[in-house]
Structure formats: structure tokens, C-alpha cells
BAMI-67717 format. One record per residue (C-alpha): residue number from 0; residue in one letter; x, y, z. Coordinates in steps of 0.5 Angstrom, whole numbers, plus 2048, in hexadecimal, padded with zeros to 3 digits. Example, Ala and Ser with C-alpha at 12.3 -4.5 7.8 and 13.67 -1.06 7.14 Angstrom:
BEGIN
<node><lumke>0</lumke><kolke>a</kolke><east>819</east><north>7F7</north><up>810</up></node>
<node><lumke>1</lumke><kolke>s</kolke><east>81B</east><north>7FE</north><up>80E</up></node>
This chain:
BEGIN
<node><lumke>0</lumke><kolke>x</kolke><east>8C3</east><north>721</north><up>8F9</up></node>
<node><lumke>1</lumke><kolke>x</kolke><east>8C7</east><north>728</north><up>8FB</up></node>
<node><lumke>2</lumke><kolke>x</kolke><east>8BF</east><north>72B</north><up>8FB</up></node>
<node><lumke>3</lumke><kolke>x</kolke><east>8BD</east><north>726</north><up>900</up></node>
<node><lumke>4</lumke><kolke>x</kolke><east>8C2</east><north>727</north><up>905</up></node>
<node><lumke>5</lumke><kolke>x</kolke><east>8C1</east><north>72E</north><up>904</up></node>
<node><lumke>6</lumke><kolke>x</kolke><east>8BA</east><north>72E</north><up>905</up></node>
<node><lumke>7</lumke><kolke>x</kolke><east>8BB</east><north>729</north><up>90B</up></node>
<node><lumke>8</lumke><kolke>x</kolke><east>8BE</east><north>72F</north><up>90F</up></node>
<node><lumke>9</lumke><kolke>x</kolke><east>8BA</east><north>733</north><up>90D</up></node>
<node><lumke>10</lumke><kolke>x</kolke><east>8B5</east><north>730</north><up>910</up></node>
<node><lumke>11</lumke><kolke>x</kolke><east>8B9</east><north>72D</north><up>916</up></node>
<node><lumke>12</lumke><kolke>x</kolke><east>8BB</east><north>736</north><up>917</up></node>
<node><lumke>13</lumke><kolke>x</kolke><east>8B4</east><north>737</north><up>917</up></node>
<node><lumke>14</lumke><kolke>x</kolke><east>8B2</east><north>733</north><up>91C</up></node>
<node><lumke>15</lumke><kolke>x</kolke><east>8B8</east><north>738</north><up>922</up></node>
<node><lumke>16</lumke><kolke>x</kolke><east>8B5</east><north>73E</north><up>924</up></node>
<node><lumke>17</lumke><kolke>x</kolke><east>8BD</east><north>741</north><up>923</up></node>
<node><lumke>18</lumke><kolke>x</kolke><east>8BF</east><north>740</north><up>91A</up></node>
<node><lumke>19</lumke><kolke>x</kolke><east>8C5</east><north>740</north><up>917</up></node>
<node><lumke>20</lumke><kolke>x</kolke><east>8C5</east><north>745</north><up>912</up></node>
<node><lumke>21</lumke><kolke>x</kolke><east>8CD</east><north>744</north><up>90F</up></node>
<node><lumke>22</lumke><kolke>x</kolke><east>8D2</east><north>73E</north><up>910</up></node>
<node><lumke>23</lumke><kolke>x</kolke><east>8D8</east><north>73C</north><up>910</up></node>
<node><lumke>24</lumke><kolke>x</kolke><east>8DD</east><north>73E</north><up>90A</up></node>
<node><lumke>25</lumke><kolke>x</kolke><east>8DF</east><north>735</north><up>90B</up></node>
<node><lumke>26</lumke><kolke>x</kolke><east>8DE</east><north>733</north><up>903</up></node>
<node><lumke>27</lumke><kolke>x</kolke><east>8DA</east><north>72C</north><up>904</up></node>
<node><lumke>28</lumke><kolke>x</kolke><east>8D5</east><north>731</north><up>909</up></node>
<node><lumke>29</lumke><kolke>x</kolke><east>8D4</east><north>736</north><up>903</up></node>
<node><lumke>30</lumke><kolke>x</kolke><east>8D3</east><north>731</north><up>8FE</up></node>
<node><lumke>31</lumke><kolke>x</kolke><east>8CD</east><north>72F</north><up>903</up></node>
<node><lumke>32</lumke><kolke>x</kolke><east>8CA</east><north>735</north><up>903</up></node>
<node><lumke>33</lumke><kolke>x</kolke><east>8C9</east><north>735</north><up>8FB</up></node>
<node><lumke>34</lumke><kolke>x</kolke><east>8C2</east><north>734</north><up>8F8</up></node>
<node><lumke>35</lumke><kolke>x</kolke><east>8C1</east><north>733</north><up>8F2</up></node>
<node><lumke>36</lumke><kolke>x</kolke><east>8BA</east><north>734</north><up>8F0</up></node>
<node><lumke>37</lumke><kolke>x</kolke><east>8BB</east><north>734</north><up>8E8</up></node>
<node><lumke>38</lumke><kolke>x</kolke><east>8BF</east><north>730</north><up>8E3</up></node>
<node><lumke>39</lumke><kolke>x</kolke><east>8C0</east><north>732</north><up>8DC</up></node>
<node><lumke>40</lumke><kolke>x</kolke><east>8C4</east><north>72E</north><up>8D6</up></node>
<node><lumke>41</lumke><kolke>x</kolke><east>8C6</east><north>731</north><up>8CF</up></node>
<node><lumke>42</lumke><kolke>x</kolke><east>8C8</east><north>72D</north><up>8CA</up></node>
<node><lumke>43</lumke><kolke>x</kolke><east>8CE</east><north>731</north><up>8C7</up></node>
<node><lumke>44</lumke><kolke>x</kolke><east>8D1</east><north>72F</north><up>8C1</up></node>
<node><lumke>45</lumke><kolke>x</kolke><east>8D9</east><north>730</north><up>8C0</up></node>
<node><lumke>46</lumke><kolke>x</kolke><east>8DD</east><north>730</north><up>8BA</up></node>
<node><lumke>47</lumke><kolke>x</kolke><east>8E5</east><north>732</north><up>8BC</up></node>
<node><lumke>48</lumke><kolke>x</kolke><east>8EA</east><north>732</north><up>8B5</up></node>
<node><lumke>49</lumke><kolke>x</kolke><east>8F1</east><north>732</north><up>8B7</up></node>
<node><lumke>50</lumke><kolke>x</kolke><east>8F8</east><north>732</north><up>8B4</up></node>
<node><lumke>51</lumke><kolke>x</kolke><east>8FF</east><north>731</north><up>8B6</up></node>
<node><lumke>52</lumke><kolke>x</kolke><east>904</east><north>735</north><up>8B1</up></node>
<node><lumke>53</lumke><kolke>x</kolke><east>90B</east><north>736</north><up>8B1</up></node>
<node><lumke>54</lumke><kolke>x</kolke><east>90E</east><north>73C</north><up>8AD</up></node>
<node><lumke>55</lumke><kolke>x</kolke><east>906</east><north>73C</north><up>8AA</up></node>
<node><lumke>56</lumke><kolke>x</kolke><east>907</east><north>736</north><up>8A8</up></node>
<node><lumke>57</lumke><kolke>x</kolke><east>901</east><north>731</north><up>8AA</up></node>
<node><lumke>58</lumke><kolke>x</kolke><east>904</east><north>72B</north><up>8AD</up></node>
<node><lumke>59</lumke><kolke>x</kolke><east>8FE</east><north>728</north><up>8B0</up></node>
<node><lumke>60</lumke><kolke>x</kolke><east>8F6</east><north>72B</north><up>8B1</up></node>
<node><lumke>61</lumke><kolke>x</kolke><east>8F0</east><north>728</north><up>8B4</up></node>
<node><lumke>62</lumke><kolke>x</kolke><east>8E9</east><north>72A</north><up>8B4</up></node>
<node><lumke>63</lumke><kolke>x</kolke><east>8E4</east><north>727</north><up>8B8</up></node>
<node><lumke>64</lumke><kolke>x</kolke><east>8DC</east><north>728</north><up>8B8</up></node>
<node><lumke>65</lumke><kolke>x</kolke><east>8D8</east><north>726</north><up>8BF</up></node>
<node><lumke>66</lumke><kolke>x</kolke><east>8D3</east><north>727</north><up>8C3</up></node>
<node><lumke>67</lumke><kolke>x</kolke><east>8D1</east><north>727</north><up>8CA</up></node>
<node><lumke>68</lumke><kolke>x</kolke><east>8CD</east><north>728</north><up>8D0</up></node>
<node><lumke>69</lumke><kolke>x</kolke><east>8CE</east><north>72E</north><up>8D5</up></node>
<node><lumke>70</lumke><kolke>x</kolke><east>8CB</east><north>72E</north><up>8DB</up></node>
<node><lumke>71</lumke><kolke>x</kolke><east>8C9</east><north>734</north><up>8DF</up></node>
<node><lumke>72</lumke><kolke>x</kolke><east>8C6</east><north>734</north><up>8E6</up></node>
<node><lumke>73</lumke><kolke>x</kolke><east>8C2</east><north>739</north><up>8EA</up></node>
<node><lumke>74</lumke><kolke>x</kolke><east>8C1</east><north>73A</north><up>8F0</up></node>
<node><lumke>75</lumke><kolke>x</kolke><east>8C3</east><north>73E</north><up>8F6</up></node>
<node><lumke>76</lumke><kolke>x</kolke><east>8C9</east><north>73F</north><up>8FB</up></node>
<node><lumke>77</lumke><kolke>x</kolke><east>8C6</east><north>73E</north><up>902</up></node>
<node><lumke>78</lumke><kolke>x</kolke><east>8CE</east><north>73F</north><up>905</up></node>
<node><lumke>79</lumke><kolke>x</kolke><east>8CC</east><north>747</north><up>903</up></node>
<node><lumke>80</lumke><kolke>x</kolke><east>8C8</east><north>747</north><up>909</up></node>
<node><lumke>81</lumke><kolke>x</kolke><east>8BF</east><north>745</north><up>909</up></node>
<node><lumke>82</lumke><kolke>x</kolke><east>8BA</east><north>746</north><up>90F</up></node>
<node><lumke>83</lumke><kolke>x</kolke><east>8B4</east><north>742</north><up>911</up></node>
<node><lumke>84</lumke><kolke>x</kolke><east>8AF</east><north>746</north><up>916</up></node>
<node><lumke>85</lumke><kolke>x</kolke><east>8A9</east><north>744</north><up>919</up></node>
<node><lumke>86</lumke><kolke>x</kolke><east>8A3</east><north>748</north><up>919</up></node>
<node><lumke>87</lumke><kolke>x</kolke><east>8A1</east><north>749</north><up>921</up></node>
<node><lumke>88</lumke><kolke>x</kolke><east>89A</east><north>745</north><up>920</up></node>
<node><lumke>89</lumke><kolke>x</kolke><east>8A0</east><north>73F</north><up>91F</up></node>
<node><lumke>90</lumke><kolke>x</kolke><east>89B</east><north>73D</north><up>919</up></node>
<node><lumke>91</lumke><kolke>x</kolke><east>89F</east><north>741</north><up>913</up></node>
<node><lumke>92</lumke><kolke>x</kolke><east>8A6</east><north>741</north><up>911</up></node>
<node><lumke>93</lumke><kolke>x</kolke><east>8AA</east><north>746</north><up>90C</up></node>
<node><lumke>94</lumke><kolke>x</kolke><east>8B1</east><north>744</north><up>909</up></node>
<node><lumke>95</lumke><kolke>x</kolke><east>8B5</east><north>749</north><up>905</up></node>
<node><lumke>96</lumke><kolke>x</kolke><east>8BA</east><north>746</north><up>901</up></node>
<node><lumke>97</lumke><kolke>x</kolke><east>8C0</east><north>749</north><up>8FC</up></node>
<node><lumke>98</lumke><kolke>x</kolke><east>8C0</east><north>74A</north><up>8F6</up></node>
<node><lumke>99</lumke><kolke>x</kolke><east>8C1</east><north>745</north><up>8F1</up></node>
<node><lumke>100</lumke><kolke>x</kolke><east>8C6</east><north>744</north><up>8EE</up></node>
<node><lumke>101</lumke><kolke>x</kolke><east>8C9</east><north>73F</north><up>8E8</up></node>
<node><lumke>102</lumke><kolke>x</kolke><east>8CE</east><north>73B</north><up>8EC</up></node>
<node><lumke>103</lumke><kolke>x</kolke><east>8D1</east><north>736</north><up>8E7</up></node>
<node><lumke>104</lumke><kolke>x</kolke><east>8D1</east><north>735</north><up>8E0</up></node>
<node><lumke>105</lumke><kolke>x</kolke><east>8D5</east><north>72E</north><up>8DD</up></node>
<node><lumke>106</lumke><kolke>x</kolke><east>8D5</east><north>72A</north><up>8D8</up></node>
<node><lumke>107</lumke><kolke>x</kolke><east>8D3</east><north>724</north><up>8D7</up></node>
<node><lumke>108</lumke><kolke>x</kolke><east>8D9</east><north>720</north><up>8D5</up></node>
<node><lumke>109</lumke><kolke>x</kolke><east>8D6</east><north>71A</north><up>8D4</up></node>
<node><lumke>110</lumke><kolke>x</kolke><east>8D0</east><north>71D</north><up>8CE</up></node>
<node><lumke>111</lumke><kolke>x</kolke><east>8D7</east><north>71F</north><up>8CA</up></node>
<node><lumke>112</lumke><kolke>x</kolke><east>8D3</east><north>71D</north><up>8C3</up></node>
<node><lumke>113</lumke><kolke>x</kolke><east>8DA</east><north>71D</north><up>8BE</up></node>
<node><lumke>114</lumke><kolke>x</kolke><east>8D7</east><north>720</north><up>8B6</up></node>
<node><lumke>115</lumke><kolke>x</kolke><east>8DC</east><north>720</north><up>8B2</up></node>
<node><lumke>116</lumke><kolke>x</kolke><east>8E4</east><north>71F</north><up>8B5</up></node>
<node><lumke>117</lumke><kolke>x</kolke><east>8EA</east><north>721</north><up>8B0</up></node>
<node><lumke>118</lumke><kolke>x</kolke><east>8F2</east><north>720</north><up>8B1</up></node>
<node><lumke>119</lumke><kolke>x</kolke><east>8F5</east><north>722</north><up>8B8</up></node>
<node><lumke>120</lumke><kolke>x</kolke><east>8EF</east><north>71F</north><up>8BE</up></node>
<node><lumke>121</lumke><kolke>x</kolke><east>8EE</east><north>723</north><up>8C3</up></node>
<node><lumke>122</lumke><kolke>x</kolke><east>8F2</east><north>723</north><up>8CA</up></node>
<node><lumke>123</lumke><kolke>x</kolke><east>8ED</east><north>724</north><up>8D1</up></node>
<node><lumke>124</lumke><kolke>x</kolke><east>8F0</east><north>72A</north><up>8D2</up></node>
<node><lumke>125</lumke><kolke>x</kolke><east>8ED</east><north>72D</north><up>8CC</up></node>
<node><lumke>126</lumke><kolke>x</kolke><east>8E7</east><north>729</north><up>8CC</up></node>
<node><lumke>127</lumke><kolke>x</kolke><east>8E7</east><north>72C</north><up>8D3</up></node>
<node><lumke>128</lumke><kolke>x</kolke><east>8E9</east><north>733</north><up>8D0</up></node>
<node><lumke>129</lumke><kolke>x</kolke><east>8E3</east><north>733</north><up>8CC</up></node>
<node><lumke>130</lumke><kolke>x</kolke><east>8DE</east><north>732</north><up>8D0</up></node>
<node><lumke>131</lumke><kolke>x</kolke><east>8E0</east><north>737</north><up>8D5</up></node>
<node><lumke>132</lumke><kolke>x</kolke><east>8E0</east><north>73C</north><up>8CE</up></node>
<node><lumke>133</lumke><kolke>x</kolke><east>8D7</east><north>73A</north><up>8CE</up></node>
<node><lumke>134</lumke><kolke>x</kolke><east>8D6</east><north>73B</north><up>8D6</up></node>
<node><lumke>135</lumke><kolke>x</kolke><east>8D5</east><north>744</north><up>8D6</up></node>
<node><lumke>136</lumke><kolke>x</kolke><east>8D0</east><north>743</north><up>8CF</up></node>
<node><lumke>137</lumke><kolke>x</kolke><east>8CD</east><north>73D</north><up>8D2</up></node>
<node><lumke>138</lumke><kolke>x</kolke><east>8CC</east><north>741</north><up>8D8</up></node>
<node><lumke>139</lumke><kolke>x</kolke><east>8CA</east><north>747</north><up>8D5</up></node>
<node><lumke>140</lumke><kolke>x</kolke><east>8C5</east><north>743</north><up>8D1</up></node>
<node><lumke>141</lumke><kolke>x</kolke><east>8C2</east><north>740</north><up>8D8</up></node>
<node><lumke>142</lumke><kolke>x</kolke><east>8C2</east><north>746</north><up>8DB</up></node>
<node><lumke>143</lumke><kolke>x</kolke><east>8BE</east><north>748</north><up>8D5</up></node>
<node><lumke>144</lumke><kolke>x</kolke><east>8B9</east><north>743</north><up>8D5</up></node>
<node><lumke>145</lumke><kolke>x</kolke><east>8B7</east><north>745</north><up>8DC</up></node>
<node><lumke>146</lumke><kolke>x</kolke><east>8BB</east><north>73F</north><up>8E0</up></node>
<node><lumke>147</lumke><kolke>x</kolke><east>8BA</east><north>745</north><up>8E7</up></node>
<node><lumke>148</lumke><kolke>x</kolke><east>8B4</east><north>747</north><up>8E6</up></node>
<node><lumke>149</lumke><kolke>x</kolke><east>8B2</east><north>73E</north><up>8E6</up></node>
<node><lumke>150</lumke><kolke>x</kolke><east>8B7</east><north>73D</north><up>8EC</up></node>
<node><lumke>151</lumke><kolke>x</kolke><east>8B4</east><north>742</north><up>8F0</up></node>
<node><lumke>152</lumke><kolke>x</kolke><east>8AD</east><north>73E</north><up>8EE</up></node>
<node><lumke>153</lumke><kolke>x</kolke><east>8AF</east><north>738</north><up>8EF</up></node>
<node><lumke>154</lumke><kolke>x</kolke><east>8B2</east><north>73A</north><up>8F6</up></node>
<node><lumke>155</lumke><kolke>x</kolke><east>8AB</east><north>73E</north><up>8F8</up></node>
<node><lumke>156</lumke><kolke>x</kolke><east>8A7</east><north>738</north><up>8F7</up></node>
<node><lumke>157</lumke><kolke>x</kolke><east>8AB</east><north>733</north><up>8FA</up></node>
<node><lumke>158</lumke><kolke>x</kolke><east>8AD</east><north>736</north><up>900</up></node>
<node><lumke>159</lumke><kolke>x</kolke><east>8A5</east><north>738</north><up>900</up></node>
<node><lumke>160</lumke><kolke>x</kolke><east>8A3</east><north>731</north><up>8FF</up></node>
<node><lumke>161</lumke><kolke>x</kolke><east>8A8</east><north>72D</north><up>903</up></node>
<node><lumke>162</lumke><kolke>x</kolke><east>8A6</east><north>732</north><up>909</up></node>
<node><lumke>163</lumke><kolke>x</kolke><east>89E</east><north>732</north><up>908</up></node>
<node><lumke>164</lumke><kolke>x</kolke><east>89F</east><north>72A</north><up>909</up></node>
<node><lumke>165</lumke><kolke>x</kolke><east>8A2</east><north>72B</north><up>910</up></node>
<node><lumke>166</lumke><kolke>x</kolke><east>89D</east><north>72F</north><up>913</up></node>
<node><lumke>167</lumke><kolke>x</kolke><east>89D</east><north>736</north><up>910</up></node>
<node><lumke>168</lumke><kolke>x</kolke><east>898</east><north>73A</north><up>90F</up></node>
<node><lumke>169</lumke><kolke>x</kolke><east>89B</east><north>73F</north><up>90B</up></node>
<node><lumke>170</lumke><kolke>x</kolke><east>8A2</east><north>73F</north><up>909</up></node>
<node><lumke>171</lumke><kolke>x</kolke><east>8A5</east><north>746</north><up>905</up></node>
<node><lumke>172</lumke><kolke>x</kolke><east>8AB</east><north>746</north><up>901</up></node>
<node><lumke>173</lumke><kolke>x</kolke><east>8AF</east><north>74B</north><up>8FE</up></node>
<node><lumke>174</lumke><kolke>x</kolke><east>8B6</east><north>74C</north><up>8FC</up></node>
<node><lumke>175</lumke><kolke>x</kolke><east>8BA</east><north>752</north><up>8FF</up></node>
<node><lumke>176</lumke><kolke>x</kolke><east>8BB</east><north>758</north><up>8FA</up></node>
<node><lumke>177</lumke><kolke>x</kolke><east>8C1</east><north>759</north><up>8F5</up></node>
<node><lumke>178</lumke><kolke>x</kolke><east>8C5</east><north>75E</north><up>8F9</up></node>
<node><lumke>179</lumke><kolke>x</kolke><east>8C4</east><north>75A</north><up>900</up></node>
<node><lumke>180</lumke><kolke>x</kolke><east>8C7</east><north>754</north><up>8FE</up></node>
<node><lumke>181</lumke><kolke>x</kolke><east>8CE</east><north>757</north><up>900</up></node>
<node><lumke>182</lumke><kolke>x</kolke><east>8CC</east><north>756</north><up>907</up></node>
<node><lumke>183</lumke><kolke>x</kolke><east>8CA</east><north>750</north><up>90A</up></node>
């Protein structure tokens, strides 16, 4: 839903002769101007043996064995500043967007598929624990599959295609440089 409200003024802006290019930093506002073009799920398998000891003296252990889903989204931070011109005949438009970016990565707690559980149960917080530890592999393998490189595909054919249907005859999108993204 947040893509369509952000796709939604995205075409309201394109319709003034003044844009914005950035916003307000209010966090219900930024959280607007996420797009996410792009989600990818892992299946991580979890195994987590603990043991309490005193004096070197195990006094309880556990061991568990898990699997869950993490989610990865993709998609692009439009708070970081976009620009949508008109061509002067009115009948093209360019967009330039950011750069995409991986903007959240969670895991599903309801896919929680429990294996094998021995002695001490786990308790939220390190179940919690545990998941934070797969976020950077699993982002690193997302980023590996190319889930940036699809981001800005989808986005490009989107937006593309939403604005053809509008009336459009020719619509550019392009994605600011690396070494622009500093600068709205």
C-alpha cells in the first residue's frame, strides 16, 4: 500500500509546474515516500545450543532447532529527494529517482517451523537475538541475487507504464549517480 500512496503523489506532483524535490524530516511523511519495488524472502535455518553453568558445572542446557522466514524488501527512499520534468512539447516526461536501496529486512514470526527443542525453551528476546544475527548474511545474499539491480526494473517499468496510461508519450526514467545521492 505504501508504493501506491507514494506512486500517488508521485503523479499528483507531476501534475504542478513547481516539485518538491525533498520533505519534511516528520517520520509518518518519510515513511510515505518508501517505495518498495522488490521483496525477497530466505528460509533460514536456526540452530542455537545454550547451556547455564556454574563453576563449570552444566545446571541447565537447551538446544533448539528452527526455521524461519526472513523477508527482504527493496525499493527506493523518495524522502532522499526525485524530480519528474516535462519535455517542452508537454507530451514526454523524465523522472530521476534515487538509488535503491534494501529498506527493511524482518522476519516472519509466524513461519517459525520448530525441529528439534532440548531442555531450557527459548525466551522472545533471544528468539529476537537470533534473527537480528541472519539480517546481514541474508542481506548480503539479497544484495548478491541482484535484489537492486530488480528494484530499479520494476520501478522503471512501473513507472513507465503507469505514465504511458495517463497520456504520455514518452517517459525516461533514470536513477541519480552513486556520488549524487548525498545531495537531494
Amino acid at each position: 500500500m505504501k508504493a501506491w500512496v507514494s506512486l500517488l503523489l508521485i503523479f499528483l506532483f507531476s501534475c504542478t509546474d513547481s516539485l518538491p524535490v525533498g520533505t519534511e524530516s516528520h517520520e509518518e511523511v518519510e515513511r510515505i515516500f518508501q517505495m518498495s519495488t522488490v521483496d525477497m524472502i530466505f528460509r533460514e535455518v536456526i540452530y542455537h545450543k545454550s547451556s547455564d553453568k556454574i563453576f563449570d558445572i552444566d545446571i541447565q542446557s537447551g538446544q533448539v532447532l528452527f526455521a524461519v522466514d526472513i523477508k527482504v524488501q527493496a525499493g527506493f527512499d523518495l524522502s532522499k529527494g526525485y524530480s519528474l520534468e516535462r519535455f517542452p512539447n508537454g507530451q514526454g516526461l523524465s523522472i530521476l529517482f534515487p538509488q535503491p536501496q534494501i529498506l527493511t529486512i524482518d522476519a516472519d514470526e509466524t513461519s517459525v517451523y520448530q525441529y528439534l527443542t532440548q531442555g531450557k525453551p527459548l525466551g522472545y528476546l533471544k528468539l529476537q537475538s537470533l534473527f537480528q544475527e541472519r539480517h546481514e548474511p541474508v542481506r548480503q545474499e539479497a544484495l548478491r541475487l541482484g535484489i537492486l539491480d530488480q528494484a530499479r526494473r520494476q520501478a522503471r517499468t512501473f513507472l513507465t507504464e503507469l505514465f504511458l496510461s495517463l497520456g504520455y508519450s514518452k517517459v525516461v526514467v533514470d536513477f541519480r549517480r552513486e556520488s549524487d545521492e548525498s545531495t537531494p
